[in-house]
N, C-alpha and C positions, 0 to 999 in steps of 0.2 A: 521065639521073638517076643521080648514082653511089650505089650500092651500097658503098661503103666503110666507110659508119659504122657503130659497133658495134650501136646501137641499130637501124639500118634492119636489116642483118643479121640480128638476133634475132626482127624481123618478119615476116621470110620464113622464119623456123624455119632456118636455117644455125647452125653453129658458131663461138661466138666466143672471144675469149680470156678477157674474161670478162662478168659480167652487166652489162649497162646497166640506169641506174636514171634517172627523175626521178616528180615529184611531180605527180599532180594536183594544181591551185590552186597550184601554185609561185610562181606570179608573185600574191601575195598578203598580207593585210594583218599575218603574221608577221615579216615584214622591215619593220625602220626606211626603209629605205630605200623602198619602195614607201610606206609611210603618208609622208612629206615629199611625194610625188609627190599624192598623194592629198587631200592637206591643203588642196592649191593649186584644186581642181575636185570637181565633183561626180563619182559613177561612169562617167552615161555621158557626161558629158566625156570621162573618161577612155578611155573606150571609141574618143570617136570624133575623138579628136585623136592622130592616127597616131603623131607624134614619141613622145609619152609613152607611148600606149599599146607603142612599140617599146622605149622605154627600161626600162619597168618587166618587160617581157618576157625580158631580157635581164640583169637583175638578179641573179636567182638561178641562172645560167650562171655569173654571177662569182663570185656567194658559197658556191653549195653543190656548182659541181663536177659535171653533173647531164650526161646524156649527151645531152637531148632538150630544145630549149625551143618551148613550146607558145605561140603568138598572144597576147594578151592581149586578151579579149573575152567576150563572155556569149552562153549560148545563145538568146536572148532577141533578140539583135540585130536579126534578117532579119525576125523576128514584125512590129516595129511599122511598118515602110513595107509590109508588106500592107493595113495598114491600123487598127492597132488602139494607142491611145493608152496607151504604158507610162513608168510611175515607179519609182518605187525608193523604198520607206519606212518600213523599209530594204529589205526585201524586195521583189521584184518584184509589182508590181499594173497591171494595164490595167482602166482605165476603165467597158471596156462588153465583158464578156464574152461568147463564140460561144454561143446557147443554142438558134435556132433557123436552118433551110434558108435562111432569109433572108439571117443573118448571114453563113451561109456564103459565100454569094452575092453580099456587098458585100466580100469579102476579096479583094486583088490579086495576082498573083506580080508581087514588083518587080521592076524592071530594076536587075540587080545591080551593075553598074557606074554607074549614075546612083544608086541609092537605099546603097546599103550603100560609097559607093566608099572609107569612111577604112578600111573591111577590107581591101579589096587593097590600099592605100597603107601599111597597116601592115606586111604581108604582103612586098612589096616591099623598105622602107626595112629587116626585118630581115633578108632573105636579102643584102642587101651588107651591114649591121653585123654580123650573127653572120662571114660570110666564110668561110664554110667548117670552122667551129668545130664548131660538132653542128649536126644536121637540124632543122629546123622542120615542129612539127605543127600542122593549123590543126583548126578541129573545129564542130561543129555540133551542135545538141540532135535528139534521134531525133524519128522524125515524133510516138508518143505521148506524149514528155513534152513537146513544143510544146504537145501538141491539150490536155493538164491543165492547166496554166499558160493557156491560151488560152481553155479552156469553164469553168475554176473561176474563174479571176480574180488569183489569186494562189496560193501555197500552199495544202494543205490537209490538216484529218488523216485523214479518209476520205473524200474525192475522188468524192464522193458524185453532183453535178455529170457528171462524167465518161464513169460508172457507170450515171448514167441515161442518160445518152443512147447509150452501146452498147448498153443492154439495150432501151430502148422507144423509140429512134428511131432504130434503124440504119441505116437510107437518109441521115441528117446526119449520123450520123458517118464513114459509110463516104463523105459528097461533102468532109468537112472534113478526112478522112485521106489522101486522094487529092491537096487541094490542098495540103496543108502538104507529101508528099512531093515531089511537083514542085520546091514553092519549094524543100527543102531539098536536093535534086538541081542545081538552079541553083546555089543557094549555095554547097556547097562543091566543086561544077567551076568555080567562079571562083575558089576560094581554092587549087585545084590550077592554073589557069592562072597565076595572079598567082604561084606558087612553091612552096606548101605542099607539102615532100616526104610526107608522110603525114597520114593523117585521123586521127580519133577521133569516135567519133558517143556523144556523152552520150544513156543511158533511162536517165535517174533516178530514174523513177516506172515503169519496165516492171514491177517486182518487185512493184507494188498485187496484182495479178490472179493468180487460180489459171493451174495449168500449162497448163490446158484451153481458157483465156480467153487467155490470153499466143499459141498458138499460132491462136487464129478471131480474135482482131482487133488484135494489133500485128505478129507474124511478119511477115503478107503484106507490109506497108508495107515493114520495114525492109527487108525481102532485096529489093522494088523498087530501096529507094532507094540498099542498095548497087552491086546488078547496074545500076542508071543513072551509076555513076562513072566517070569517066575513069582508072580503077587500074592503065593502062600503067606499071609501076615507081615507084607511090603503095599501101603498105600500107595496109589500113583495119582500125583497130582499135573492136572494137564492146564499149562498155560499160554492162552492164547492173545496178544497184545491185539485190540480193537477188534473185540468178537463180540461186543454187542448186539449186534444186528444179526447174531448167528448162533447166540446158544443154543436152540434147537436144535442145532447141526452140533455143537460142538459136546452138547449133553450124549450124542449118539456116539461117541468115541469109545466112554466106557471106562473111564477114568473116575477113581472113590472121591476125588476132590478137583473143582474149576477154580484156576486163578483166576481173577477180574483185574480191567485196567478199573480204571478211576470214572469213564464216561458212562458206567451204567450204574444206576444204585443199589445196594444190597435189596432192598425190597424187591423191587423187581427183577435180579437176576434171578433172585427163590423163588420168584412165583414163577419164572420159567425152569429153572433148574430143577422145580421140588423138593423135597423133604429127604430124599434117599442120597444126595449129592453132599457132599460138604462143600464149601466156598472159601475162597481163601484171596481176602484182599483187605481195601481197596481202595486206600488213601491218594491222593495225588500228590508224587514225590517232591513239588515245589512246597508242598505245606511245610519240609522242611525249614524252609528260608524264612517261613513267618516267626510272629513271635509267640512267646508258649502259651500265652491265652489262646491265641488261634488254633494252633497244634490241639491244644487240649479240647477244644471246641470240637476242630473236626474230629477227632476219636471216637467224642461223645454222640456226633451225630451218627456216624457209621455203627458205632455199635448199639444204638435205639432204632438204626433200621436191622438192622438184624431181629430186637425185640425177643433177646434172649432166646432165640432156637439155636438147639446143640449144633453141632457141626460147621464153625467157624474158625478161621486161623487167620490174625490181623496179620496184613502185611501191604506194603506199599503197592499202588496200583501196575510197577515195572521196577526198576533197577535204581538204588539208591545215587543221586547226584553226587559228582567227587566233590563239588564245592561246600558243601553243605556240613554245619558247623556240629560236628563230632558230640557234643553235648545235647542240640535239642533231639538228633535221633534216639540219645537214652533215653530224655524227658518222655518220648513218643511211647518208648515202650511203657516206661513206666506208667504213663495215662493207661496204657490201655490195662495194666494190670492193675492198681488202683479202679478203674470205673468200672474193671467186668470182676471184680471181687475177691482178685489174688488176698488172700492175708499175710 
């Protein structure tokens, strides 16, 4: 696995010349070019018809210049050949919600290469198209924002579903946290055998729960389902959307690299994070919408809280906005390789 890219580099907390940047949601509906792709099929067509979903992958490698391109796919994928019937509308919804031991108990871990095979076929066709251009990250959803999306049905705004059931039926949720780890220990050691030089585990819903709660019922899963990786010279980058108040907790998982949202600032997430962690953020994705004085501004400030220690990878504090004008997220990158000393 080489080690040469800047972006793997900053993974391992080494020295680079200067910062790597890319974009969650990169490969997404801000670019003309992905909406043409997109126009043609529904999403998870596009998910699970490999050519496209490499293509649009690949996209903004060419437009924005981006040191990392990450799979094109949804954390959602591996959920529905366990067993459970998902749409898009546009949001994600499955059918028939986990609510009791039962359901639990009718849920499969798929055979990853018979059920999920257009991911390692994606995964494949992009490590000969990129060519040795930047690394490919493949990534999967953390075991707790599976089990929300899985016990709620769809989105929610207090997760209420969830909640109840760690609080008054913990024996189902501790048998439904246990299975979705498994599967998603299957799932992305397939996506590191099929090529994927590093991970990224999406909890986009870890940040619901106090710090108290964060550490008695999602901690345990995730640091399983990291220490279950195949991380032989595969960084795993662990991202938790408003963990603030819990890197403590969330440095104990055990992950080479923590995404940050936007509400903490790189100083202080290092001074709790440490020196041995890399970091990987932390823009607030509405900066997009400013104009490029600002953009460039914040860049600037984020990477003098940094104060030049190794181990950083700029990237927006969550998922890049669809509305957002396709030209300043280049500018964005480009600030940051200009100010951290790309030549």
């Amino acid at each position: 696995m080489s080690t040469d890219y800047t972006f793997i580099k900053a993974c391992w907390g080494q020295k680079t010349d200067y910062t790597p940047v890319w974009l969650m949601r990169q490969a997404g509906r801000y670019l003309p070019e992905y909406m043409r792709v997109r126009s043609k099929c529904t999403f998870l067509e596009l998910c699970k018809t490999p050519e496209l979903a490499a293509e649009v992958t690949i996209q903004p490698i060419d437009f924005l210049g981006a040191d990392a391109a990450i799979m094109f796919s949804d954390i959602l994928t591996p959920v529905e050949p366990m067993g459970m019937k998902l749409d898009f509308v546009p949001g994600p919804v499955f059918e028939h919600p986990i609510r009791s031991m039962a359901d639990v108990k009718a849920l499969r871990i798929p055979e990853m290469e018979a059920d999920v095979p257009y991911v390692i076929e994606t995964i494949k066709i992009l490590r000969r198209e990129l060519a040795g251009r930047v690394p490919l990250i493949g990534f999967g959803g953390a075991p707790f924002t599976l089990a929300c999306y899985m016990v709620e049905g769809k989105g929610s705004k207090d997760f209420a579903h969830i909640k109840k059931m760690m609080y008054g039926a913990p024996e189902v949720y501790a048998a439904l946290m246990e299975k979705i780890t498994e599967m998603d220990r299957q799932y992305l050691n397939a996506q590191i055998a099929a090529g994927a030089q590093a991970i990224q585990i999406f909890d986009t819903w870890g940040g619901i729960v106090s710090p108290v709660d964060y550490e008695r019922y999602i901690l345990p899963y995730t640091t399983k389902l990291i220490n279950g990786l195949n991380r032989k010279g595969i960084p795993v980058i662990h991202f938790v959307k408003g963990a603030g108040t819990m890197l403590d907790s969330v440095k104990k998982a055990g992950a080479d690299v923590v995404g940050l949202d936007w509400h903490l600032g790189l100083d202080r997430a290092r001074a709790i994070l440490g020196d041995k962690i890399a970091v990987q953020g932390n823009l607030d994705p509405t900066v997009l919408y400013a104009p490029k004085a600002h953009i460039e501004a914040e860049v600037s400030r984020i990477l003098n809280e940094n104060v030049d220690r190794p181990g950083l990878i700029f990237n927006l504090g969550h998922g890049i906005l669809p509305n957002v004008d396709p030209e300043n997220a280049k500018f964005m990158v480009e600030c940051v390789h200009r100010l951290s000393g790309k030549k």
